[in-house]
C-alpha positions as a Markdown table, in Angstrom:
| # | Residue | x | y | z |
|---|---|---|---|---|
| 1 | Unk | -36.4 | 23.9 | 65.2 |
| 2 | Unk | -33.2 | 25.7 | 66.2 |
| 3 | Unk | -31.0 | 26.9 | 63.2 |
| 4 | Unk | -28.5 | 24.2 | 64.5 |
| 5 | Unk | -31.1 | 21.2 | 64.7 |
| 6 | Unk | -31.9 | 22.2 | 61.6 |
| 7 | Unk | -28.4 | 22.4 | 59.9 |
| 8 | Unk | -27.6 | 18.7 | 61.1 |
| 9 | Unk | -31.2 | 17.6 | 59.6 |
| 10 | Unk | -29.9 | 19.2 | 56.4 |
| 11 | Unk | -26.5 | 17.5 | 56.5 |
| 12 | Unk | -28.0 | 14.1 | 57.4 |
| 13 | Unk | -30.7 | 14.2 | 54.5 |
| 14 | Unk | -27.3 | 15.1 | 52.0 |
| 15 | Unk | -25.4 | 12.6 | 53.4 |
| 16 | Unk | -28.2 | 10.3 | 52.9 |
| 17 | Unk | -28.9 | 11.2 | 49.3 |
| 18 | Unk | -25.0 | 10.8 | 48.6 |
| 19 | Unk | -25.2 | 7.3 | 49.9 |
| 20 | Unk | -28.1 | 6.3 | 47.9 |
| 21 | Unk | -26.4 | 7.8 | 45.5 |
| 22 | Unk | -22.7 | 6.0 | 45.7 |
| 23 | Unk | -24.8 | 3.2 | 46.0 |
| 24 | Unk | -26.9 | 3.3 | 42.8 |
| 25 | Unk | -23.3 | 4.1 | 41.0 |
| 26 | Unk | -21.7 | 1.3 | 42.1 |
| 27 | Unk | -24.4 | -0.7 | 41.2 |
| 28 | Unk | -24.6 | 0.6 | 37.9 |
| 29 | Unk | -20.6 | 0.2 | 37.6 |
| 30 | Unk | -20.8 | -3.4 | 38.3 |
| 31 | Unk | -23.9 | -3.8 | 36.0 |
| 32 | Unk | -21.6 | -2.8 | 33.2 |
| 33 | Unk | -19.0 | -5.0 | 34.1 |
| 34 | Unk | -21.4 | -7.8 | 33.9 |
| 35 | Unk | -22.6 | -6.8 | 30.5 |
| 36 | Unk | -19.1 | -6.8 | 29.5 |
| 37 | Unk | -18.2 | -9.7 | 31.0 |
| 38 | Unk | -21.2 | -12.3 | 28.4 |
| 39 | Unk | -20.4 | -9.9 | 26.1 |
| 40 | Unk | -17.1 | -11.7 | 26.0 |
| 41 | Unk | -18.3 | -14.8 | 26.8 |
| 42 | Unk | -20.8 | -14.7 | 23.7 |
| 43 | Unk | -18.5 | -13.6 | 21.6 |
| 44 | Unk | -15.9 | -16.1 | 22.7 |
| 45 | Unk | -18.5 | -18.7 | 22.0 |
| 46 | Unk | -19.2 | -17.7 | 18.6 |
| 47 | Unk | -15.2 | -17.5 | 17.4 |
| 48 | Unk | -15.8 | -21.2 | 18.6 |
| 49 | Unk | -18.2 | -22.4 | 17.0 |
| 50 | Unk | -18.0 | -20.8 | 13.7 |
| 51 | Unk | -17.2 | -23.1 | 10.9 |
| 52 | Unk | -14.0 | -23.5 | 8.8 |
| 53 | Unk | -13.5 | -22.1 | 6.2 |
| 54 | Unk | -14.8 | -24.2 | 2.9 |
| 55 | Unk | -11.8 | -26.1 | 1.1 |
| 56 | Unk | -12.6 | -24.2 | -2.3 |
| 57 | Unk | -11.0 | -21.2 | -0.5 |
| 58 | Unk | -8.0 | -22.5 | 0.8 |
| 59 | Unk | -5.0 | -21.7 | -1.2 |
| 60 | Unk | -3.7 | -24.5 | -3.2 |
| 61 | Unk | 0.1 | -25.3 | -2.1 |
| 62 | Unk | 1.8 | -26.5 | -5.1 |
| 63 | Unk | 4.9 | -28.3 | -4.5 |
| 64 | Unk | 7.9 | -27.5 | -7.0 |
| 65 | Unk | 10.6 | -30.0 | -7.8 |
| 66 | Unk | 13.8 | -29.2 | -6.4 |
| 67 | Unk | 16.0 | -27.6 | -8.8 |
| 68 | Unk | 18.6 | -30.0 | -10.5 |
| 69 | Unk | 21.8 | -30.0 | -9.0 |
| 70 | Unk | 24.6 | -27.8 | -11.7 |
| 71 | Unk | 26.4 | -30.4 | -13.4 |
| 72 | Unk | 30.1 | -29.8 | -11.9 |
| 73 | Unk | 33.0 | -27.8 | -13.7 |
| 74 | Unk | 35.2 | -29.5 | -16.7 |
| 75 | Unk | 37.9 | -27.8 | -17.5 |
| 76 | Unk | 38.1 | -27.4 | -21.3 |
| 77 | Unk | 41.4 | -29.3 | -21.7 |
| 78 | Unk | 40.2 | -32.3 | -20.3 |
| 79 | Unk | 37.2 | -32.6 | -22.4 |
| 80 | Unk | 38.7 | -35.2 | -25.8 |
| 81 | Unk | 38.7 | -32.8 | -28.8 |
| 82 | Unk | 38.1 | -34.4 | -32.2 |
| 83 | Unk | 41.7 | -34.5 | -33.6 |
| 84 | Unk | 41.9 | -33.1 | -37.7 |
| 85 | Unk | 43.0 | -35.6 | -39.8 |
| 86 | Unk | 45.1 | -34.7 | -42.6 |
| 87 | Unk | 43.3 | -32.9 | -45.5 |
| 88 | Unk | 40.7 | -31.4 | -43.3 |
| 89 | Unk | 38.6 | -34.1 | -42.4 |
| 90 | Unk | 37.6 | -34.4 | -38.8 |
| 91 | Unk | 37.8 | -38.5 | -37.9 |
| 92 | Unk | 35.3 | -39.2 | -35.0 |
C-alpha cells in the first residue's frame, strides 16, 4: 500500500469512527430527553393525584363582627344639664 492509499484508509476509518461516534451521542442525547420528559410526566401525575389536605389542618377562618359604628359627636351644650335648685338640691 502506497503511503497515500494508506493515508485515505486512515482518514476513512476516523471519519467512520467519528460518525458512529456523533451517532451514539445523539442517541444518548435524545435518551436523556426522554428520561426527562416521564420524569415530568410522573411527577405531574403524582401532584395530581395526591390527596388534600385533611380538614383538621386547615386553618380555622373565624369571622369577627364588624366594629360598631362611633356613636356621633354632641356637643356639650346641647346635652340637658340637671338644673340646681335652690339650697343645693339637684331636681331630676
Amino acid at each position: 500500500m502506497t503511503g497515500a492509499a494508506c493515508t485515505l484508509a486512515f482518514v476513512g476509518m476516523v471519519s467512520g469512527f467519528q460518525v458512529a461516534a456523533s451517532a451514539d451521542a445523539a442517541q444518548a442525547a435524545k435518551d436523556s430527553a426522554q428520561r426527562a420528559s416521564v420524569a415530568v410526566i410522573v411527577q405531574k401525575a403524582a401532584v395530581a393525584t395526591a390527596a388534600p389536605a385533611p380538614v383538621a389542618d386547615a386553618v380555622p377562618v373565624v369571622s369577627e363582627p364588624a366594629p360598631a359604628a362611633p356613636a356621633p359627636a354632641v356637643p356639650i351644650a346641647a346635652v340637658p344639664q340637671p338644673v340646681p335648685a335652690p339650697g343645693g338640691a339637684v331636681a331630676a
